[in-house]
N, C-alpha and C positions, 0 to 999 in steps of 0.2 A: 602354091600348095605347101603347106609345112609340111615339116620332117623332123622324126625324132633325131633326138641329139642323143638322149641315154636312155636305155633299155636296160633294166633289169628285171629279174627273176626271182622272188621269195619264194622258193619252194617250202617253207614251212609252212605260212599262211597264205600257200597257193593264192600269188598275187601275183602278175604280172605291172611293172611300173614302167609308165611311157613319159619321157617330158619331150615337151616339141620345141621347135627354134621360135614357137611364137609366143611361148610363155606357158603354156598350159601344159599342165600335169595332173597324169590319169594313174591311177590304182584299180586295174582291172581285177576281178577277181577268176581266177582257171574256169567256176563253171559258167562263169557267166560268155568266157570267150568261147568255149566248148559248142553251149545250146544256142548263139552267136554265130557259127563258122559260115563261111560264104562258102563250103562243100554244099554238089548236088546234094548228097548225103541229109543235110538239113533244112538248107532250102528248096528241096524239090528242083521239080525244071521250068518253073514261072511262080508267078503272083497266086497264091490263095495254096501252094501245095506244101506248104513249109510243113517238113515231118518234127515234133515235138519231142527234143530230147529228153529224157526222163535219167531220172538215179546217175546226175551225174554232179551231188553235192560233193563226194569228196575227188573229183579228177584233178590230177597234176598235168603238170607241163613236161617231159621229158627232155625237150631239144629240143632250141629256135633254133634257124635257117635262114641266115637270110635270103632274099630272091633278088639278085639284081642288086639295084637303086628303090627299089620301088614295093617292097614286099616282103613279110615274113612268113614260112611257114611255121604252125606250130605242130609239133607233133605231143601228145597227149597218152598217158597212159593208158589209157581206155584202149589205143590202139590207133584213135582218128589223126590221120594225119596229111587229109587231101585239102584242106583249105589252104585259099595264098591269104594273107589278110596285108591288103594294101598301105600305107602308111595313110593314105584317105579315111578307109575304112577304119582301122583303128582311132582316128582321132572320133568318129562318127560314133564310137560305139564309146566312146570316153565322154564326148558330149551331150551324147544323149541317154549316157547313163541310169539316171533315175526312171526314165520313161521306157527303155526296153527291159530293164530290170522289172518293172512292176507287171508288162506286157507278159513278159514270162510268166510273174507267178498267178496272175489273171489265169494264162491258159492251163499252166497245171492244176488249177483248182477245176474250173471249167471239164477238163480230165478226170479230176478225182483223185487225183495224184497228191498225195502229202509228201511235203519236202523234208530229209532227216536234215535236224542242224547238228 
């Protein structure tokens, strides 16, 4: 399983940056880890309950954590700060990038929900 090598934090353009020992390098952006988190909080407690984050275009990052070997927590200005996000998960949500990203704004539109940029 890879593992990040550097981990940094743009708090200006709330970006979190991952590079892995396998080469790959992600630019996550704050809200996308946010409506993202592997908290019951967002994913509910199975398949089909996942609760839809909303108004969280401008969230920052506050303070990573790491957990272990295995795990970061992130903690967010908003306040959310129960998700672990696995070094698995994080590569998962960097490589699948474009297709959760779109999945998001599918379901906020589906909501009714306009995104402020």
């Amino acid at each position: 399983m890879a593992k990040p090598t550097d981990i940094s934090l743009h708090q200006k353009s709330r970006i979190l940056e991952l590079t892995y020992d396998d080469g790959a390098n992600y630019k996550l952006p704050c809200e996308y880890l946010r409506v993202y988190s592997p908290s019951a909080e967002v994913t509910g407690h199975g398949p089909g309950q996942e609760i839809l984050q909303l108004n969280k275009e401008e969230v920052n990052i506050t303070a990573i954590e790491p957990q272990g070997n295995y795990a970061l927590k992130l903690v967010f200005d908003d306040k959310h700060d129960t998700g672990l996000y696995t070094w698995e998960y994080l590569h998962e949500l960097g490589s699948k990038y474009e297709e959760k990203w779109q999945n998001y704004l599918d379901r906020l539109k589906e909501a009714g929900h306009e995104r402020k940029d």
